[in-house]
Every structure is written in C-alpha cells, then in structure tokens.
C-alpha positions as CSV (number, residue, x, y, z in Angstrom):
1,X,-8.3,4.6,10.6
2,X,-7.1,4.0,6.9
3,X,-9.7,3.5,4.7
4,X,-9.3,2.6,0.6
5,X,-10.8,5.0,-1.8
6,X,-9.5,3.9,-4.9
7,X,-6.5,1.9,-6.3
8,X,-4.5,1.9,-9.2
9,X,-1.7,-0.6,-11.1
10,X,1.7,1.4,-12.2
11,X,4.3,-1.2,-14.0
12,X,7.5,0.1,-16.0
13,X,10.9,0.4,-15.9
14,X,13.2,3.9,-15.5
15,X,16.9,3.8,-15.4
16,X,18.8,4.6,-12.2
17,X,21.5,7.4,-11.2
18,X,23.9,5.0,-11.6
19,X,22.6,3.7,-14.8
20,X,20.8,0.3,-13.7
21,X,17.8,-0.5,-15.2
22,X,14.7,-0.7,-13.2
23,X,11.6,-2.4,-13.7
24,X,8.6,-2.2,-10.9
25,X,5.4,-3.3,-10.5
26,X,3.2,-1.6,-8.0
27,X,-0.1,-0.5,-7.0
28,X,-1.1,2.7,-5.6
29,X,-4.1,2.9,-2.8
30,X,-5.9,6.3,-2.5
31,X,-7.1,6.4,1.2
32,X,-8.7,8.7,3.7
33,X,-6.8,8.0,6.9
34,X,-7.5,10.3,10.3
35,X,-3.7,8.9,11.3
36,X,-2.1,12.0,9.9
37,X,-0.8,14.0,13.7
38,X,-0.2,17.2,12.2
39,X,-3.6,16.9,10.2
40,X,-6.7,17.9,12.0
41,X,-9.4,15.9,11.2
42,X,-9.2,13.7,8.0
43,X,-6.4,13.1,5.2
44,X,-5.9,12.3,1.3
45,X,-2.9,10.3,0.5
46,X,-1.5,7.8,-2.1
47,X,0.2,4.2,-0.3
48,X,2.2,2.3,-2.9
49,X,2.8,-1.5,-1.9
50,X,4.2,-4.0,-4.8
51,X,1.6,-5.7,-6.7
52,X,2.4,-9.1,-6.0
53,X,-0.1,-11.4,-3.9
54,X,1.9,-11.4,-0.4
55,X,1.1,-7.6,-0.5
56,X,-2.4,-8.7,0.7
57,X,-3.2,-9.9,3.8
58,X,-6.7,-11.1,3.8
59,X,-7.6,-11.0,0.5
60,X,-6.3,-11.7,-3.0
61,X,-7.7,-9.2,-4.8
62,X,-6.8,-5.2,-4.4
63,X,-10.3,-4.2,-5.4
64,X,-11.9,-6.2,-2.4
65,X,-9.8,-3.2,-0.2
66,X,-12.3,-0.8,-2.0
67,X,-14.3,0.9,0.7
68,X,-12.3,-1.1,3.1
69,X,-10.3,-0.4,6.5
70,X,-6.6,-1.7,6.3
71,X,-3.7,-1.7,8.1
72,X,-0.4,-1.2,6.7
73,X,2.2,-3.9,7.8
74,X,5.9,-2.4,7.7
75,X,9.3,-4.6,7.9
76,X,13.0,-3.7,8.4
77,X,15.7,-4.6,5.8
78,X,19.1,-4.3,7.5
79,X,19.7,-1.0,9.0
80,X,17.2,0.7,6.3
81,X,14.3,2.2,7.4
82,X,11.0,0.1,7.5
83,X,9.6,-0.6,3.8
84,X,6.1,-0.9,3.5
85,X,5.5,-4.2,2.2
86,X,2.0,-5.6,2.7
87,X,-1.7,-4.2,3.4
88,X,-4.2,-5.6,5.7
89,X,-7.5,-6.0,5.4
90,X,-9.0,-5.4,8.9
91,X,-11.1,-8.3,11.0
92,X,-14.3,-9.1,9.8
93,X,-13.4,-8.3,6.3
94,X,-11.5,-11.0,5.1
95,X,-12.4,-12.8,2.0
96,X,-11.3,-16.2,1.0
C-alpha cells in the first residue's frame, strides 16, 4: 500500500558536473507506504515523478492523489535502471 499524504511542485534549473545546464520540472509525493521490507510496520518517504500530465494515470490533477492509494509505474531506458515515470491512481478512484 502507497498512500499520498501531500504533494509538492519543485521547478528550476542547476548546472551539471560537466557544466550543462539543467532545467526540471517535478513534483514531489509525500506517502505512507507499508512496502518498505526492512521497515516494520509503516513508512514516510518523498516519490518525485515529472510534472507533466503522462505522469498521471487516472487522473489529471496531482491533488486528486491526495488521500489516495497509487501505484508507481517504472520503465527501462537502455541498460539504465528503471526510472520512475508515472503514478497510478488505484481502481475505483479514477477521475475523468
């Protein structure tokens, strides 16, 4: 269970190691998760996920996750790890 406590928009830019400039655009999701193996009982933690509307899956609007359950959807980029790229709003909870 991953449930969404709060949320909250962080935009800039920073410049990189190798002197790029960066701009992002994210939001972070304060949840209470139970999904945590090394945590008995439940967890605090921040899930950031780009704030852009294909990062929503069920919804359109990050503050219909509030008091929600959600699933995180992951994909693979090459031979990267998986990137978190997208939050799901659970069955039943869906919002046009």
């Amino acid at each position: 269970m991953i449930k969404v406590m709060g949320w909250r928009r962080k935009k800039g830019d920073f410049v990189s190691e190798d002197g790029r400039k960066v701009t992002y655009d994210n939001v972070e999701l304060y949840v209470f998760t139970n999904e945590v193996p090394e945590v008995n009982g439940f967890f605090c933690d921040t899930v950031k996920v780009p704030f852009k509307e294909e990062s929503l899956i069920g919804t359109k609007n990050f503050s219909d996750l509030l008091n929600q359950e959600i699933e995180l959807v992951y994909q693979v980029f090459g031979v990267r790890e998986p990137k978190l790229t997208a939050v799901r709003l659970l069955p039943g909870k869906e919002k046009a």
